[in-house]
Structure formats: structure tokens, C-alpha cells
C-alpha positions as CSV (number, residue, x, y, z in Angstrom):
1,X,0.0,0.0,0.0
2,X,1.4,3.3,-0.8
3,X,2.2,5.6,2.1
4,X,0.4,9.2,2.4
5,X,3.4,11.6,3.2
6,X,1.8,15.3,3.7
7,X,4.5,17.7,4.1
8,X,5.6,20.8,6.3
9,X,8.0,23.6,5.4
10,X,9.9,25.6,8.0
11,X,10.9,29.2,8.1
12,X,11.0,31.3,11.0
13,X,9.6,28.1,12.7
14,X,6.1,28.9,10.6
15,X,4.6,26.3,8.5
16,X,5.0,27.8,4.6
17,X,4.8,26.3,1.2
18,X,7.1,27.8,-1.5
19,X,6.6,27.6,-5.1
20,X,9.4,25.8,-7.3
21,X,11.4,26.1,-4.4
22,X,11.8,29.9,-4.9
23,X,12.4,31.7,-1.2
24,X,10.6,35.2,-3.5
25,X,7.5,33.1,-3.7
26,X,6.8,31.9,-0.6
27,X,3.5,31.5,1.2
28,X,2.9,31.4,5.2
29,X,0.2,28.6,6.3
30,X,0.5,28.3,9.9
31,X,2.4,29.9,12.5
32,X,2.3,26.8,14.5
33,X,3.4,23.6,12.8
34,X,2.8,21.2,16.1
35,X,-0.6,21.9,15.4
36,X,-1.0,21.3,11.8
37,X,1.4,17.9,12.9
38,X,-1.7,16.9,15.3
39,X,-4.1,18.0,11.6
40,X,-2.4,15.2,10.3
41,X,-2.0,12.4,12.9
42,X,-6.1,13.0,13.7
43,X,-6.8,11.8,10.5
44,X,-4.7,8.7,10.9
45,X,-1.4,10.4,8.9
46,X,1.5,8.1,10.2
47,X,4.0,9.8,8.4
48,X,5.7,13.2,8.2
49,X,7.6,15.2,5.7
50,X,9.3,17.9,7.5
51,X,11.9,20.0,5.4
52,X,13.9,22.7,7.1
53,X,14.3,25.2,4.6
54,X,16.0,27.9,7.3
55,X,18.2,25.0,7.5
56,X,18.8,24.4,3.5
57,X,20.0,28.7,3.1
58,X,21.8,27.9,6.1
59,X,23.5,24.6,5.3
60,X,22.8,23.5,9.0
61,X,19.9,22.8,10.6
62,X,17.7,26.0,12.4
63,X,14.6,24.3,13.1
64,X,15.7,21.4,15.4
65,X,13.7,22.4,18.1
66,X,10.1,22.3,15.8
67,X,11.3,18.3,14.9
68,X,11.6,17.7,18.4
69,X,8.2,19.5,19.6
70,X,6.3,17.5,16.9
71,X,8.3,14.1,17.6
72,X,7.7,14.6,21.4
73,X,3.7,15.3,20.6
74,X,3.0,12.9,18.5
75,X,3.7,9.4,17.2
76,X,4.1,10.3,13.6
77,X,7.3,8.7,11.6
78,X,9.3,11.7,10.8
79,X,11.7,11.9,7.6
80,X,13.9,15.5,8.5
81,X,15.4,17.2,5.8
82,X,17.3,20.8,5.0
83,X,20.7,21.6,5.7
84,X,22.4,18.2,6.8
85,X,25.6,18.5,5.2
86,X,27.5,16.6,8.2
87,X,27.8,13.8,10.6
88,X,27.0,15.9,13.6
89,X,23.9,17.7,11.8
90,X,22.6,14.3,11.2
91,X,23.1,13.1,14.1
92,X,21.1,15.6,15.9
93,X,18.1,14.9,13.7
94,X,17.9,11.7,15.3
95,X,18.6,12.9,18.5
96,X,15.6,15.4,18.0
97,X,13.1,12.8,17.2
98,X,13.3,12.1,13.5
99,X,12.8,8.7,12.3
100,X,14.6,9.3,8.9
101,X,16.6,11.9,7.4
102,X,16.3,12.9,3.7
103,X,20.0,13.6,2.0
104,X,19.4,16.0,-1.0
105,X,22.2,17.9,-2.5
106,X,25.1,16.7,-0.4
107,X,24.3,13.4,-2.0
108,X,25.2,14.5,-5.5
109,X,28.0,16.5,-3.9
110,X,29.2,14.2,-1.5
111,X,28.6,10.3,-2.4
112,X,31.1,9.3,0.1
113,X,29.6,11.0,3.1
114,X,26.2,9.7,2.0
115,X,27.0,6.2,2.1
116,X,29.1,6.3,5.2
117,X,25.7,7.2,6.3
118,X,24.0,4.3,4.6
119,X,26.4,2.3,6.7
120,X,26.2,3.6,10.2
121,X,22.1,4.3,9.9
122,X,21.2,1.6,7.5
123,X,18.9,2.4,4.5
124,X,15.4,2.3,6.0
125,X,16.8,5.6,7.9
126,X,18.7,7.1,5.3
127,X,16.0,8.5,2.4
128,X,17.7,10.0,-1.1
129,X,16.8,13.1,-1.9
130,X,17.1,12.7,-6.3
131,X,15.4,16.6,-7.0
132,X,14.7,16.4,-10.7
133,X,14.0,18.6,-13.7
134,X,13.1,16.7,-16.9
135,X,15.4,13.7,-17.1
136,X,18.8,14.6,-15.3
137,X,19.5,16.1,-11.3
138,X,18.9,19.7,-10.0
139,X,21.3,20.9,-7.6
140,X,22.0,24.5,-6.3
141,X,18.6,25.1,-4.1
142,X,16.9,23.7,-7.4
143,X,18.5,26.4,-9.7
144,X,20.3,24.7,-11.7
145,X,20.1,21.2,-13.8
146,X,23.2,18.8,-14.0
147,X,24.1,16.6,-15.8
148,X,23.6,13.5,-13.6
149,X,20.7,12.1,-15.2
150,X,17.9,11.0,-12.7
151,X,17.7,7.1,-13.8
152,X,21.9,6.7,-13.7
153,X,21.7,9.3,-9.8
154,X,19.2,6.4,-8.8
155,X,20.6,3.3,-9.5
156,X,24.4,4.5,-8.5
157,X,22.6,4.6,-4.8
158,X,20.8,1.4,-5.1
159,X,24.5,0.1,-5.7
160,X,25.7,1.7,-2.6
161,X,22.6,0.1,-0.7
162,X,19.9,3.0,-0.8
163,X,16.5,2.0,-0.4
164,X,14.5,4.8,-0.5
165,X,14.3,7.8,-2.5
166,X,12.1,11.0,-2.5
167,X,11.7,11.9,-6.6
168,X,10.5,15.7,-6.1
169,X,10.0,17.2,-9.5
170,X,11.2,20.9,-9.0
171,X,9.2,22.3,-12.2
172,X,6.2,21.3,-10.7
173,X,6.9,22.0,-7.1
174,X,4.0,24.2,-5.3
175,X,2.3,24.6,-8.7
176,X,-0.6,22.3,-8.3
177,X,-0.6,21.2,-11.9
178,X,-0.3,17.7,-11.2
179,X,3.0,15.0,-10.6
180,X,5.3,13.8,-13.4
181,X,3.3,10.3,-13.9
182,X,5.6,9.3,-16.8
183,X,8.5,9.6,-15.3
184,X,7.7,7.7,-11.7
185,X,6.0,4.9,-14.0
186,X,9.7,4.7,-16.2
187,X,11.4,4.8,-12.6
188,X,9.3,1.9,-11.5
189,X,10.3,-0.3,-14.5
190,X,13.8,0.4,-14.8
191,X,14.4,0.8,-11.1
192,X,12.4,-2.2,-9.4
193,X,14.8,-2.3,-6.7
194,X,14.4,1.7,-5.7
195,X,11.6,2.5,-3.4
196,X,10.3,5.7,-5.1
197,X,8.4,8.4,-3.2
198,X,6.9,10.9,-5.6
199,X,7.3,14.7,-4.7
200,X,5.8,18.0,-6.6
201,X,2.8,18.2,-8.4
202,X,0.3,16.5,-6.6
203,X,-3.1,18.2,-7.0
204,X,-6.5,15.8,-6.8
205,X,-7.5,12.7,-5.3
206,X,-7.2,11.5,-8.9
207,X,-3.3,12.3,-9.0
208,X,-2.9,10.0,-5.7
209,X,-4.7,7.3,-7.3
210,X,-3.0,7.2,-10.3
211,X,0.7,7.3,-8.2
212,X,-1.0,3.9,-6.3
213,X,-1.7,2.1,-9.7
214,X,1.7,2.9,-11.0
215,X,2.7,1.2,-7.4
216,X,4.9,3.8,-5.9
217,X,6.1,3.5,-2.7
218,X,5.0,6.7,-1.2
219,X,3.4,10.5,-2.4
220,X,4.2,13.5,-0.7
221,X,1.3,15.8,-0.4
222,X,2.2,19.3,0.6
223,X,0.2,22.8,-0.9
224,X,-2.7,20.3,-1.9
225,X,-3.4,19.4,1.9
226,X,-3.3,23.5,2.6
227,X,-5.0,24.9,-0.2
228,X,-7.7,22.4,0.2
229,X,-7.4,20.6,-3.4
230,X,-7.3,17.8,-1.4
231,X,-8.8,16.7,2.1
232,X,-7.5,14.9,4.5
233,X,-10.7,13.3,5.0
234,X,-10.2,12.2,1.7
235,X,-7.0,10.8,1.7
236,X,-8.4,8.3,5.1
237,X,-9.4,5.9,3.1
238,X,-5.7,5.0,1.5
239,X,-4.2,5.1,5.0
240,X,-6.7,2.9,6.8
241,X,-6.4,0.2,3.9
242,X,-3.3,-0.6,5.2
């Protein structure tokens, strides 16, 4: 059964939603991101997307103490990402209450690093971050494309012994237009050994039953849940199918 992964975005400790990743475009939801946590875990949400985007600018963690007021309230899984560029920043992710951390750009910066964490944490703790735009790697806060292309980014980690990867779509990111169903269905066939967890794009109760067909492993639902294209009431009947 695919896992419903709604998402919160920190800045200034406030819960926001930016579009494409673009700090300019940014919109504030909630000032108090415990509470939107509890939202979540009322409608039998097990799972949390919390991204730290302080911590991203900052290239260390800011919001530490928000992961460990939600962790300490509740008993959702937490995946942490945003900012952890070393051992000790990790570290203190876990210490805080998260579950799982999600490595984005240091892991196409920094492969070694990445798997020495593969090694210590194992893969169910350590989630890829592979940020795409059309077939190849985004880097740079999403500004730029590589030349990494998605598929060969993917299976080089499955190789090192990754498990589980969030595929955000960065054209698509905050623009409610719907996720990039080709290319999780292409990741699916030529990557059965990658657990994908589709990001960006997700709109309608039709887009998260179309990312169950295809058989993805999990779909992170952020400005959806807030601007109400989507209820959580909605999504209750995918989580208590489990």
C-alpha cells in the first residue's frame, strides 16, 4: 500500500509552502506547525515530511527544536530534511526525534559522506533526496540542472545500498498542476529495486490514485493538503487500507 506523506516547510519556525522552491515566492500557512502535525496524525497520517528550509540557506539545521516538539507530541514517523551537510547535523536529527533523514544535494556533492551514512544508519533511515527537472539532477537550491541524469543518480545509490528515494519534480513543485506520472512509472520499470516516493505536483485525489496504480512506494502531499485541493478526510481511506 502506498504511504500518504503530507508535508511541512519551516521558516521562521512557521509552517510555509514555496513555489518551485523559490524563497521570493513563498506563502505562510501556519504559524504553529505542532498543530497542523496533530491536523495530520487526527486523520490517521502516520508519516511526516518535515523540510527545514532555514536550515537548507543555512547549510545546518535551524529548526531542530520544531522536529523535536512534533516528535515529542506525537507518534508520527518523521523523515527530516534541510541543511544536513555533516555527521553531527545528522546526528542531531535523530537525537531530536526524526525517524529518517532525507539527504538531498550533499548526495550529489558528497557520495562518500552519503554512504558512510547508509552504513552507520542503515537504509530504512537514510531516504535519497534525487530533486529532478526533466530527465537529469537539480542541484543548487533547485536552480540549476546537471548533468547527472535521474535514472543513472538512482541506480548508483541502489548500488551503494539505498532503499529509499524522494523523486521531487522541482518544475512542478508548489504549482498544483499535477506529478510527473511518466516519469515515476519509467522509474518503477527500470528501477524495481528503488523505493520511489513521488514529490511535486500533486493536485486531486485522482493524481494519488493514479501514483497507487503505478505502485509507488509513497506520495508527498504538501500545498494540496493547505489549499484544500485535497482533504484529508479524503486521503483516510488510503491510510486505513493498510
Amino acid at each position: 500500500m502506498m504511504e500518504i506523506i503530507p508535508a511541512i516547510d519551516l521558516i521562521g519556525g512557521q509552517c510555509v509552502r514555496l513555489t518551485e522552491g523559490d524563497f521570493a515566492q513563498q506563502t505562510t500557512y501556519d504559524s504553529n506547525p505542532l498543530e497542523v502535525a496533530k491536523r495530520f496524525e487526527a486523520h490517521g497520517i502516520k508519516r511526516l515530511h518535515l523540510v527545514d528550509l532555514d536550515g537548507a540557506r543555512a547549510k545546518k539545521p535551524v529548526n531542530l527544536d520544531v522536529l523535536e516538539r512534533i516528535a515529542a507530541n506525537t507518534n508520527l514517523t518523521i523523515d527530516f530534511g534541510g541543511g544536513l551537510q555533516s555527521d553531527e547535523a545528522v546526528q542531531q536529527a535523530f537525537d531530536a526525534g526524526a525517524s529518517q533523514i532525507t539527504a538531498g544535494s550533499i548526495a550529489v556533492r558528497e557520495p562518500e559522506k552519503v554512504k558512510g551514512w547508509l552504513e552507520q544508519y542503515g537504509p530504512k533511515r537514510i531516504i535519497i533526496g534525487a530533486d529532478f527537472k526533466g530527465k537529469n539532477i537539480a542541484i543548487s537550491a533547485w536552480t540549476e540542472e546537471s548533468d547527472y541524469a535521474l535514472e543513472t543518480f538512482i541506480s548508483d545509490y541502489v548500488n551503494y545500498g539505498a532503499k529509499l528515494f524522494i523523486c521531487t519534480d522541482v518544475s512542478k513543485d508548489g504549482k498544483l498542476q499535477g506529478p510527473s506520472l511518466d516519469t515515476y512509472r519509467q522509474l518503477k520499470e527500470t528501477q524495481p529495486a528503488a523505493g520511489i516516493i513521488a514529490s511535486g505536483g500533486v493536485t486531486t485525489m485522482q493524481d494519488v490514485e493514479v501514483l497507487q496504480e503505478i505502485g509507488v512506494t509513497g506520495a508527498i502531499i504538501g500545498k494540496a493538503i493547505y489549499e484544500g485541493t485535497i482533504q484529508l478526510k479524503d486521503l483516510e481511506r488510503f491510510i486505513y487500507a493498510d
